[in-house]
N, C-alpha and C positions, 0 to 999 in steps of 0.2 A: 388515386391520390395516395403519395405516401408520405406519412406525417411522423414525426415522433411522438413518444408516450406519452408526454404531459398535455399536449396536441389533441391527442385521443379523446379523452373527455371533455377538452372544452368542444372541438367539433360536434360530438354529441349530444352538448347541451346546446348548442346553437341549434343544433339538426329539431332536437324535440321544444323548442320557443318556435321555430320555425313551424313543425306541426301542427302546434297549439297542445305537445302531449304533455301530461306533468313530469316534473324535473325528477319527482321521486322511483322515478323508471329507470333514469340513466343511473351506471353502475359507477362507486368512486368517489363520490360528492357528500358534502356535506351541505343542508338544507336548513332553512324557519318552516317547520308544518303551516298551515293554516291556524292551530290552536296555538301559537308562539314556541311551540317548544323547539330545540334541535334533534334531529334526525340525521344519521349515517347511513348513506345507502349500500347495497351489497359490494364488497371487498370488489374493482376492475380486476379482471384477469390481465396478465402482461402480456403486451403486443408480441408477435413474434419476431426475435430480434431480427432476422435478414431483411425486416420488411421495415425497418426504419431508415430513414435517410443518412447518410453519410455528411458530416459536418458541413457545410458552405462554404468555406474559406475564401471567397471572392468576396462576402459581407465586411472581413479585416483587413489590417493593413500587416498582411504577413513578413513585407519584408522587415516595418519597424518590428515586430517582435524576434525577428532573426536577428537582430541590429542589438537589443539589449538579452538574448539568450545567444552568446556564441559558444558555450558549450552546452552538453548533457545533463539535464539534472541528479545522476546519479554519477557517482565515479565507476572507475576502471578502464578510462581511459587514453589512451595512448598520449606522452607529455611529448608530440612534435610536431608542435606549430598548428595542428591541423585544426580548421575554422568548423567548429560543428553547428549545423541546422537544423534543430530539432524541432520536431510535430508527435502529437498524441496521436495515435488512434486505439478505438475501443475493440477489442477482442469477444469480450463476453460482459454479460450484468449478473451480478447478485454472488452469491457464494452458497458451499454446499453445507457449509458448516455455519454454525449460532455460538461463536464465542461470547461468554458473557458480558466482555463489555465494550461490544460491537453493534455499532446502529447504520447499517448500511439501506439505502434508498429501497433496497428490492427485498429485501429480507423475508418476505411471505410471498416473494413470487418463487419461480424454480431457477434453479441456475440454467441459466442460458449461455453457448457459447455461438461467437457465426460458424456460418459456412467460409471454411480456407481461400476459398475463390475472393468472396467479397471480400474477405480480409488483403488479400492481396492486391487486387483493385485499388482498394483508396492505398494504398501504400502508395502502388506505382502511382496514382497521381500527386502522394506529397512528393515524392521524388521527381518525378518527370516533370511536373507543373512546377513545382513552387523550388526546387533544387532542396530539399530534405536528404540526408544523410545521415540522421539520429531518428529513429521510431521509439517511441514509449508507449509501449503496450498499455494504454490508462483505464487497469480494471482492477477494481477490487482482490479478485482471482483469476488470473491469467491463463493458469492450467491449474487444473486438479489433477490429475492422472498421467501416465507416462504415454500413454497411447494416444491420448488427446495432444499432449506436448507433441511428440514425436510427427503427426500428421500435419500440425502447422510447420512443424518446423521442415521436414521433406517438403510440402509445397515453397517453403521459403527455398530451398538449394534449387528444387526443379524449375521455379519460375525465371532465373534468371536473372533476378533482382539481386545485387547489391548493396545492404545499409547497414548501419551500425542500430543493435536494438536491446532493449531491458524489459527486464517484465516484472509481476510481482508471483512468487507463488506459496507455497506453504514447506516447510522441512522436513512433508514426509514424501516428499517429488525424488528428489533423489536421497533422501535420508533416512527409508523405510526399509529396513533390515530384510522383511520379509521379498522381497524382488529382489534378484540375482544381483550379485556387486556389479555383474559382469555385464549387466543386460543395464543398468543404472551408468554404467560409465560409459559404456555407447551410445544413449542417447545425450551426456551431458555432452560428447565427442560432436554429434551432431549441431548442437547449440552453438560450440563457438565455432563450428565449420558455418554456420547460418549467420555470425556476424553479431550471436549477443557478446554483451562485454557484461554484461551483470547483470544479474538477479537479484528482487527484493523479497527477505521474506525474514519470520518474527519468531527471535526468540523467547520475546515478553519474558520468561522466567526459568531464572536455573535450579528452581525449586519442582520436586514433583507437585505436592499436594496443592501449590499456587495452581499450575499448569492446568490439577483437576479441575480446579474451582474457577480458572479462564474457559472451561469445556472446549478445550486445545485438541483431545484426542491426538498429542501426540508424545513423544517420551524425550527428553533433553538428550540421548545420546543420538537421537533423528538430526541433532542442530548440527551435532559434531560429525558425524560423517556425510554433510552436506558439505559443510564449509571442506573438507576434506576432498572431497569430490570435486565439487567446482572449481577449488585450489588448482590442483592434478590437473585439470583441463586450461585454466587459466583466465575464470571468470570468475568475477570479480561479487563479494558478496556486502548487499547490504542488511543491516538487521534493526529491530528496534527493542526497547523493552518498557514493561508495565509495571512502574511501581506502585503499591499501595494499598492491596487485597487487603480485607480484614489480618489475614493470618500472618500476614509480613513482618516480619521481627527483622535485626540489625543481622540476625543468621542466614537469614534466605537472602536477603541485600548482597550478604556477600557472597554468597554461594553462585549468585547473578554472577557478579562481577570476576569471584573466579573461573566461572566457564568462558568467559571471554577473553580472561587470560590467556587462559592455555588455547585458544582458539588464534587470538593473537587480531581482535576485531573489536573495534570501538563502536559500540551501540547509539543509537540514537534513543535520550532518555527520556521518557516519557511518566506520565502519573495518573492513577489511573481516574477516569472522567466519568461517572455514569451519565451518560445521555438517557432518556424518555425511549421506552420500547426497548433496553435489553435487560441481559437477564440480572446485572447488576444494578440497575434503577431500580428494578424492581426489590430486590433483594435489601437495598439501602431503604424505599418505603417500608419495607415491612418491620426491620430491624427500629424504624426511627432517626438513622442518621438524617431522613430529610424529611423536617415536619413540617415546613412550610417547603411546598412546590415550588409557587411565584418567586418564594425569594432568591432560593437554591437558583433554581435557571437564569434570575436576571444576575446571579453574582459569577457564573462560570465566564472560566474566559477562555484556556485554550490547555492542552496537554503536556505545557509544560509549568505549569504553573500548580500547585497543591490548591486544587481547591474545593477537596473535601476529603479528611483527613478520617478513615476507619480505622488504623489501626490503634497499637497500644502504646505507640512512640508519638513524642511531639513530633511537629514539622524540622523541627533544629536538627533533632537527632537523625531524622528520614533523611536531610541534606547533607548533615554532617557522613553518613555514611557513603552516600551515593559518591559529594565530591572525593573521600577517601579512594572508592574504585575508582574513579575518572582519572582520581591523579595517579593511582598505579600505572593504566594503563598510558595516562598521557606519557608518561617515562619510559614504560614499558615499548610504544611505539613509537617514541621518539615524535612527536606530534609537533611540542612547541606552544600547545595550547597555554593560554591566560588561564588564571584561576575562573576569572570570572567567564571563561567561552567553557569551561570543562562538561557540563550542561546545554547551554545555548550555544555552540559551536557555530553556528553562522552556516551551516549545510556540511553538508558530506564532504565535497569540496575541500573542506578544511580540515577537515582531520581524518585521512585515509591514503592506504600507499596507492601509488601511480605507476601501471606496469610498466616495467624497465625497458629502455630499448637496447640490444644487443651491444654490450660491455660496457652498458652506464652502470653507477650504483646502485646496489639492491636496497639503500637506504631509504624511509618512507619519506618521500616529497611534499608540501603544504602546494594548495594550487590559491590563487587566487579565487573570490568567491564575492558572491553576494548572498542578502540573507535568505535565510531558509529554515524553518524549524521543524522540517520534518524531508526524508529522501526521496519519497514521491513526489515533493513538492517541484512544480517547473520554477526556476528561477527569475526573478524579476528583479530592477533594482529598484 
């Protein structure tokens, strides 16, 4: 029987009501002892990822979601006519890194990536079965490493498959000074020979000492010769960013928005959110910023909204700067944006260049869109 993770523990708590064994055996669970109190039992180890089932897609009505997604959720793709059918599939769970104000599902498990076979498998069934030609690699961290990228990506040319694909990964994939420029531009060469169009990955802040205090482990010139790189090859980059750290002043704001300048990429802006279990929840309890739990939680709402303010500036002034970057760059790219989308952009879709086809304008294009407020997000109307 192969089940998925959250699967796991209930089968086993079925398994031991069926034995008659006590619940406080199975691992995972949250329990009432006998004496009323509650009880956590020991941390589930994570299932091994090749042994989870591959989505069902005969449960949905795939073609109505083909029907309202006919393009990519992310841009960098080609403006000619072509009808896109996109599908998720999962590549790996968890991540290898604990940025501070990131609360991912697996976070205390190990990162796991599949096996390239399995992963190509359910491809060739979004494509052969269901007529798929957009894959969205839908993982947290897609690659960490060059040689891990490189192996998916060689079985993607070897297999014979066909599709247009994006992933997400981190800025020091191809951004890390320390691997060959030379050995970093071969495999980004590989990628668009594999059919990606773009890449998603975060520059959250053009400030170092933010970076530290996001436990980013990486250096802002990592962003810049990413987007360099992918540039050069002709893949297409998305990014996002984190405003808000305690240490944030109207200097680091801008320091964001000038490296995107000179990058010449409109960020997806975000603010930063402590969630329960990372390292900036925790950091906000201790400080004080949140001395009611209950009420902090039931008032968040989503990542683009302020809604909880550590630094030393009001929320006006936080806005007031960000729309100042927004609006450079909305000029700067020739976007077209409203005052009021410079922020809530309505998806990627809408404010990002669309690669050119041979002797059209090199001028950046607005595509039509539906909403979105973040470029992982699939679009829905």
């Amino acid at each position: 029987m192969v089940v998925g993770e959250g699967e796991i523990t209930t089968v086993a708590v079925l398994d031991a009501l069926r034995r008659g064994e006590p619940l406080a055996a199975v691992a995972g669970i949250v329990l009432r002892a006998p004496d009323g109190s509650i009880r956590h039992t020991p941390r589930r180890r994570a299932a091994p990822i090749d042994s989870i089932a591959d989505p069902d897609w005969e449960l949905f009505d795939v073609q109505r979601y083909f029907q309202v997604t006919d393009s990519p959720s992310a841009f960098g793709v080609r403006d000619d006519g072509q009808i896109w059918r996109t599908m998720p599939v999962s590549t790996a769970r968890g991540c290898v890194f604990h940025c501070s104000f990131c609360h991912i599902v697996f976070k205390h498990d190990p990162y796991r990536h599949r096996d390239v076979d399995a992963i190509l498998d359910e491809v060739a069934r979004c494509t052969e079965r269901y007529g798929a030609n957009y894959i969205n690699f839908w993982d947290d961290l897609t690659f960490y490493k060059l040689a891990q990228a490189e192996k998916i990506v060689d079985g993607i040319l070897a297999s014979g498959l066909r599709f247009h694909w994006s992933a997400a990964v981190r800025t020091d994939l191809f951004g890390n000074p320390k691997i060959p420029h030379a050995r970093r531009l071969e495999v980004a060469r590989k990628f668009k020979e594999a059919g990606c169009l773009t890449l998603g990955y975060s520059l959250e802040s053009g400030n170092p000492a933010i970076l530290e205090m996001m436990q980013k482990h990486v250096a802002v010139e990592f962003f810049e010769e990413q987007v360099r790189i992918l540039r050069e090859v002709g893949i297409a980059s998305n990014t996002s960013i984190v405003i808000g750290y305690p240490i944030e002043t109207r200097e680091t704001i801008r320091q964001t928005f000038d490296l995107c300048e000179r990058n010449a990429i409109y960020p997806s802006v975000g603010f930063l959110l402590p969630l329960p279990d990372t390292g900036m929840y925790r950091y906000d309890r201790e400080h004080g910023y949140i001395p009611d739990e209950n009420a902090f939680l039931d008032s968040i709402t989503e990542r683009q909204d302020i809604c909880l303010n550590m630094t030393q500036m009001s929320d006006a002034e936080i806005l007031e700067e960000i729309q100042r970057g927004c609006g450079r760059l909305n000029e700067q790219l020739q976007l077209g944006l409203s005052e009021d989308r410079l922020i809530r952009t309505g998806g990627y879709r809408k404010h990002t260049r669309v690669e050119a086809r041979p002797g059209a304008p090199t001028r950046p294009r607005r595509l039509s869109n539906s909403l979105s407020l973040n470029y992982s997000e699939q679009l829905f109307e």
